[in-house]
DOVO-595199 format. One line per field, with one value per residue: x, y, z of N, C-alpha, C in turn; residue number from 0; residue in three letters. Coordinates in nm, 3 decimals, padded with zeros to 5 digits, always signed. Example, Ala and Ser with C-alpha at 12.3 -4.5 7.8 and 13.67 -1.06 7.14 Angstrom:
BEGIN
npx: c(+01.319,+01.285)
npy: c(-00.569,-00.225)
npz: c(+00.780,+00.708)
capx: c(+01.230,+01.367)
capy: c(-00.450,-00.106)
capz: c(+00.780,+00.714)
cpx: c(+01.320,+01.290)
cpy: c(-00.330,+00.003)
cpz: c(+00.780,+00.787)
torlo: c(0,1)
fitor: c(ALA,SER)
//
This chain:
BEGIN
npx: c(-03.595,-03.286,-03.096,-02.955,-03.008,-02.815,-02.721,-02.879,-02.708,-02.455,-02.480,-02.579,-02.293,-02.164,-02.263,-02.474,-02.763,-03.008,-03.174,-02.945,-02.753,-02.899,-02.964,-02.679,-02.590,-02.761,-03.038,-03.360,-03.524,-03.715,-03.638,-03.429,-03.504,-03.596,-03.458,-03.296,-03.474,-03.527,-03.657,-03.655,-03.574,-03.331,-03.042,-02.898,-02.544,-02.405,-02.554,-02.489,-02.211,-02.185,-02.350,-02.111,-01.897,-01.972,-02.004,-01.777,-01.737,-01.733,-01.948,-01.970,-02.020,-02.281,-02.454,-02.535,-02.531,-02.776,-02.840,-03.140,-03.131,-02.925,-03.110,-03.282,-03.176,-03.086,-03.368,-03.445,-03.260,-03.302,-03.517)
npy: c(+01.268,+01.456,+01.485,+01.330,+01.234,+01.154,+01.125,+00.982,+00.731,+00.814,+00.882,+00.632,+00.454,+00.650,+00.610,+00.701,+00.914,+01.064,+01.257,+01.278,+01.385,+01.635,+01.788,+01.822,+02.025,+02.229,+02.230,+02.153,+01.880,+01.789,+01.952,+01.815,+01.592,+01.656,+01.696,+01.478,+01.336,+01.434,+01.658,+01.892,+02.280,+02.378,+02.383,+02.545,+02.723,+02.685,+02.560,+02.284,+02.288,+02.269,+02.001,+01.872,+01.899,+01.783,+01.510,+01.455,+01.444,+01.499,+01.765,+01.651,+01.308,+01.342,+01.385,+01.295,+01.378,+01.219,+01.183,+01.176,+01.050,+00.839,+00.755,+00.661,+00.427,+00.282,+00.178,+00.021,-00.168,-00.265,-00.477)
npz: c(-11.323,-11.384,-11.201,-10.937,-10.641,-10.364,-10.116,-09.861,-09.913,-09.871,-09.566,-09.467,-09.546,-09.336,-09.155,-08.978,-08.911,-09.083,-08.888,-08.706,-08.851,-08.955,-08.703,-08.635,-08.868,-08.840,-08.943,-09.015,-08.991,-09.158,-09.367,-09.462,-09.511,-09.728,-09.919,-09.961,-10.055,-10.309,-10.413,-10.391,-10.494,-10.508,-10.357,-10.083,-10.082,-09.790,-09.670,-09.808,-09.798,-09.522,-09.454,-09.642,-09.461,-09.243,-09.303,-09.392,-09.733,-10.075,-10.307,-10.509,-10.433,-10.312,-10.527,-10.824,-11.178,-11.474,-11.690,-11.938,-12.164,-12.098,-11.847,-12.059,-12.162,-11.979,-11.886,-12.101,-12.074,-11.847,-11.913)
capx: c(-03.517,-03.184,-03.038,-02.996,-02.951,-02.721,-02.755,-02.928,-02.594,-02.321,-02.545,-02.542,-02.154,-02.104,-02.355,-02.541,-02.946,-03.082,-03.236,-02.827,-02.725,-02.954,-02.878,-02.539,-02.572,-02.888,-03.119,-03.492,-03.482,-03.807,-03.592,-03.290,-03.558,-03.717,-03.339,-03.251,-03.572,-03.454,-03.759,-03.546,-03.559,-03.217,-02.978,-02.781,-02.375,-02.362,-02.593,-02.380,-02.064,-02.221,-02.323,-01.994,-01.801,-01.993,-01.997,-01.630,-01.705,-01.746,-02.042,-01.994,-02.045,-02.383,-02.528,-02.543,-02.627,-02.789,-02.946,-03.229,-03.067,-02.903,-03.218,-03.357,-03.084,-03.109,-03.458,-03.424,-03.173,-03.352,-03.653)
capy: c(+01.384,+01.419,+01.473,+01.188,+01.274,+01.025,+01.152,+00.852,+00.669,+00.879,+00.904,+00.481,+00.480,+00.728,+00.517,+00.834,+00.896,+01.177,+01.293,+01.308,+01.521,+01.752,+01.864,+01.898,+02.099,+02.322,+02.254,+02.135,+01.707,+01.745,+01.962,+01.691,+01.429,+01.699,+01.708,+01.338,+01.290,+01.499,+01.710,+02.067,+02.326,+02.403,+02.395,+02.653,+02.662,+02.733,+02.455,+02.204,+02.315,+02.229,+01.851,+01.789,+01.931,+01.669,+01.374,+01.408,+01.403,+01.631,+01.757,+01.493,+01.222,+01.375,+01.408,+01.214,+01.348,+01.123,+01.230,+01.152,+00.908,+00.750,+00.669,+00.586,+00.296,+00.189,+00.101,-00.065,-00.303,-00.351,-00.472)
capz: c(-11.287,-11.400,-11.070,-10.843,-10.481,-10.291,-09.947,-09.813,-09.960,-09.782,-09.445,-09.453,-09.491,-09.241,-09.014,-08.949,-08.912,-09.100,-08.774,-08.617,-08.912,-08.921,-08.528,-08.601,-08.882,-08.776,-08.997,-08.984,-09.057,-09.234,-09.487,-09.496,-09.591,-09.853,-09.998,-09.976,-10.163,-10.443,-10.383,-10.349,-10.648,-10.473,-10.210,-10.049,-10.042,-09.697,-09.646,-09.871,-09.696,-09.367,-09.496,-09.683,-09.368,-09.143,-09.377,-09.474,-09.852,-10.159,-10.323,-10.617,-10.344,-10.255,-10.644,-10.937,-11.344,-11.514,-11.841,-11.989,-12.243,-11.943,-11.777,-12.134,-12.183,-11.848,-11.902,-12.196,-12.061,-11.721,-11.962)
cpx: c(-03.370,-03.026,-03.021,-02.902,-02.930,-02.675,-02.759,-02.756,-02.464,-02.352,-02.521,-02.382,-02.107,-02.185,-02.429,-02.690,-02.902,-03.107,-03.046,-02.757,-02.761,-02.955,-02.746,-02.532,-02.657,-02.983,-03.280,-03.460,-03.569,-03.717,-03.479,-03.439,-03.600,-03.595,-03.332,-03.383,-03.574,-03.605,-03.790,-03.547,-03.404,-03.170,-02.869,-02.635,-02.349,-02.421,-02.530,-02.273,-02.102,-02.192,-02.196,-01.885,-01.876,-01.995,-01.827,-01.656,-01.705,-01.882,-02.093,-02.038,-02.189,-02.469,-02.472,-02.582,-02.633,-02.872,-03.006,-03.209,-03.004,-02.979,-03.313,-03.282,-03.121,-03.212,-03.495,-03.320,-03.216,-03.477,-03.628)
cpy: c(+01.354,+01.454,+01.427,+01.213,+01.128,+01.034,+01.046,+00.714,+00.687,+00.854,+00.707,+00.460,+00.522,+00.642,+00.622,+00.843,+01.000,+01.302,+01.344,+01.438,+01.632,+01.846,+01.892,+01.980,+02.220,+02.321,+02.155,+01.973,+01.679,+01.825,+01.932,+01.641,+01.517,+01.631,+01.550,+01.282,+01.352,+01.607,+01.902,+02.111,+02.342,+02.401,+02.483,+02.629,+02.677,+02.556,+02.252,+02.186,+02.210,+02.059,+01.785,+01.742,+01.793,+01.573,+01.318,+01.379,+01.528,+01.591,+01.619,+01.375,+01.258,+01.334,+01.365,+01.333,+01.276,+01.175,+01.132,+01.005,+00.831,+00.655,+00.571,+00.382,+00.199,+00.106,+00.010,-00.188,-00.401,-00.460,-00.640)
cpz: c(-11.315,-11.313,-10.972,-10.709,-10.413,-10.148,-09.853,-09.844,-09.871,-09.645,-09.393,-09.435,-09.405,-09.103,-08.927,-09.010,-08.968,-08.949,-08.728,-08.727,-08.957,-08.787,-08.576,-08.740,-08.871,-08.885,-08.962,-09.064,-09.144,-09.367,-09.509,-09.551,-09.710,-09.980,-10.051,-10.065,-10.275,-10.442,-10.363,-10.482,-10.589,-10.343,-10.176,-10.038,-09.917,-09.659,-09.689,-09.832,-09.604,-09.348,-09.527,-09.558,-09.286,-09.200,-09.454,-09.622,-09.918,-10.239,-10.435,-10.563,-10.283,-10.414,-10.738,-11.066,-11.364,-11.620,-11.887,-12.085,-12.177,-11.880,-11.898,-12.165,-12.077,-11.829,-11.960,-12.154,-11.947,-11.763,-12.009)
torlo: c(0,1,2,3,4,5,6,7,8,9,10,11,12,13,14,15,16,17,18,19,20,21,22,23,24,25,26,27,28,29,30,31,32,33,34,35,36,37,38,39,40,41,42,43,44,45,46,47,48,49,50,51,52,53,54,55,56,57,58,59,60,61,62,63,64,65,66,67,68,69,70,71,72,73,74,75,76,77,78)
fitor: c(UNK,UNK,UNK,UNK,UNK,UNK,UNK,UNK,UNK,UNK,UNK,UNK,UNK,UNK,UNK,UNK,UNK,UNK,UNK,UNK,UNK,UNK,UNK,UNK,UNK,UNK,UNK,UNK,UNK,UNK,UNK,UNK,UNK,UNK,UNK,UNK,UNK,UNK,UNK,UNK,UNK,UNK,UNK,UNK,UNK,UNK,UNK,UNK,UNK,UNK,UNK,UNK,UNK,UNK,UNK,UNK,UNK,UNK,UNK,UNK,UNK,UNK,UNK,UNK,UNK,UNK,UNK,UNK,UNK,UNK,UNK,UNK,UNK,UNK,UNK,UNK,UNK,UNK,UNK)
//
C-alpha cells in the first residue's frame, strides 16, 4: 500500500494508548486500531482535525507516501 500510516509512531512519542485517544476524541478504539492499521478506505477531516488537535502534530506526521518503486528499492537493498 502506498500509504503508510504512522499513528502508532506519534501515539508512542506522545506516550499515549490508542484506547486514551480515542475517549478524548469520541471515537470507537476498534476504529483507531482499523486506521492505525492502514485498513481505512478513508478518513474524515473532522476526524483528522480531532487527532492532530490532540497529538499536537500535522497530518504529514500521521502519513507517509511511499510508492511503489520506493518499496521496490527498499526490497532490493534489504535482500
Amino acid at each position: 500500500m502506498p500509504i503508510i500510516v504512522r499513528l502508532d509512531v506519534m501515539l508512542a512519542k506522545r506516550k499515549m494508548t490508542s484506547r486514551d485517544l480515542a475517549a478524548r476524541i469520541g471515537i470507537a478504539e476498534q476504529n483507531l486500531s482499523l486506521l492505525k492499521s492502514g485498513k481505512v478506505r478513508g478518513v474524515r477531516f473532522s476526524t483528522l482535525e480531532a487527532i492532530c488537535a490532540e497529538l499536537g502534530c500535522q497530518p504529514g506526521d500521521l502519513f507517509e507516501y511511499q510508492s511503489e518503486a520506493d518499496d521496490a528499492q527498499h526490497s532490493a537493498r534489504s535482500k
